[in-house]
C-alpha positions in Angstrom: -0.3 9.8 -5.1 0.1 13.7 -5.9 2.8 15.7 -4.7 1.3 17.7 -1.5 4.1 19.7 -0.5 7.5 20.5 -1.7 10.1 20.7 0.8 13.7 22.5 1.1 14.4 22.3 4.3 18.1 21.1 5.9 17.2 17.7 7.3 18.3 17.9 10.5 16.3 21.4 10.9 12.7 21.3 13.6 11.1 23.4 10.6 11.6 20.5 7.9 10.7 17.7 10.7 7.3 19.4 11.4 7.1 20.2 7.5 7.5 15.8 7.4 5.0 15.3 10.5 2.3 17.5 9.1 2.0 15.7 5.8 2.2 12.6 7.2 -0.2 13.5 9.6 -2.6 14.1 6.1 -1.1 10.8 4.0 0.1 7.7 4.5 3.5 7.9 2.6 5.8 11.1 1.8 9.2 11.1 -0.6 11.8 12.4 0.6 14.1 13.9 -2.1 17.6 12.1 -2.1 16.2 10.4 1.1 14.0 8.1 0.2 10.8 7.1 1.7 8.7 7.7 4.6 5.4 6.0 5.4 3.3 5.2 8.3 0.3 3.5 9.4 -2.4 2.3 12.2 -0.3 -0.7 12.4 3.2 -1.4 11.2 1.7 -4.1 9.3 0.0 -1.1 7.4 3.0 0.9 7.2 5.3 -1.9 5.6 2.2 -2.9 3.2 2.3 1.0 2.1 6.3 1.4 2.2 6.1 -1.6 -0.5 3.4 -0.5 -2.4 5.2 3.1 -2.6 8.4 1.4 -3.5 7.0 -0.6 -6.1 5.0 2.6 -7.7 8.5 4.1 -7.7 10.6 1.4 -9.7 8.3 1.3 -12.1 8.0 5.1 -12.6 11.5 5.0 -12.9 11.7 2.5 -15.5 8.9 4.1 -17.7 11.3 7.9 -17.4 14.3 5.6 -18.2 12.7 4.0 -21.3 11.0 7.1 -22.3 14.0 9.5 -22.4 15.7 6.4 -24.1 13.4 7.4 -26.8 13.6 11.3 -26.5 9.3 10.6 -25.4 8.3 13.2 -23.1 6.4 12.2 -19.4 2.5 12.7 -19.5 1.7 14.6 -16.4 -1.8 13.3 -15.1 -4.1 15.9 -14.0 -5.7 15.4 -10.7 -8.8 14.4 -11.1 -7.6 11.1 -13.1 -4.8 10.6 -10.2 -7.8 10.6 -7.3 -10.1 8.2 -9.6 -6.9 5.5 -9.8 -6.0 6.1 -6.0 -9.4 5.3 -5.3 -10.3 2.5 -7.8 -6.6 1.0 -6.2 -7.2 1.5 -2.4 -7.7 -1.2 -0.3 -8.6 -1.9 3.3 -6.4 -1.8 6.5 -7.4 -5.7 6.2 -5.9 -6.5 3.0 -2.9 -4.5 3.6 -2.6 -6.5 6.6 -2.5 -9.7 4.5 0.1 -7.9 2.0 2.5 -8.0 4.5 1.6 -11.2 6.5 3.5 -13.3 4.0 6.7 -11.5 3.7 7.0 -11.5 7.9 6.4 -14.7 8.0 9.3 -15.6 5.3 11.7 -13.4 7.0 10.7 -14.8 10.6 11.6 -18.2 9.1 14.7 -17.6 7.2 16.4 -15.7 10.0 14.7 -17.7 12.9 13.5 -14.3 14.0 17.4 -13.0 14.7 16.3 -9.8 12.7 14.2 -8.6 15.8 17.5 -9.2 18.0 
């Protein structure tokens, strides 16, 4: 995933809400500097399979900065057209990331005895 659009806005400003809605309205999942991150989907299944893939992608970038400036090695900056071949070649169907996230409701259903939905 590429950075779209770099926002500035305060927060809790209209301008910086419909700044979030519009690039969500074009991708699944935006980062929110200092905030975290935002994702959505046809289904929630679809939104939590993306909100873990996204979180995954992120430890792991984090890691490979940490270890690299451990080293004093500098990032390598992908160009585009390499990033939209790995999207690709990594995208899956609404299916699949349907059964992504199956598994982990059903563990959470049955170690809280669904109390978490209370």
């Amino acid at each position: 995933m590429r950075l779209i659009c770099r926002s500035h806005g305060v927060v809790l400003s209209s301008e910086e809400g419909q700044r979030i809605a519009k690039s969500l309205g074009k991708h699944s999942a935006v980062i929110l500097q200092n905030h975290g991150l935002l994702t959505v989907g046809r289904t929630v299944d679809e939104a939590v399979a993306h909100f873990g893939s996204m979180d995954r992608c992120c430890a792991a970038q984090l890691l490979a900065d940490a270890a690299a400036a451990g080293r004093g090695i500098k990032p390598t900056i992908i160009d585009d057209e390499d990033a939209k071949f790995t999207h690709d070649a990594l995208t899956c169907s609404a299916d699949m990331r349907y059964l992504m996230f199956a598994p982990a409701y059903e563990e959470i259903m049955a170690s809280s005895k669904g109390e978490f939905l209370l």
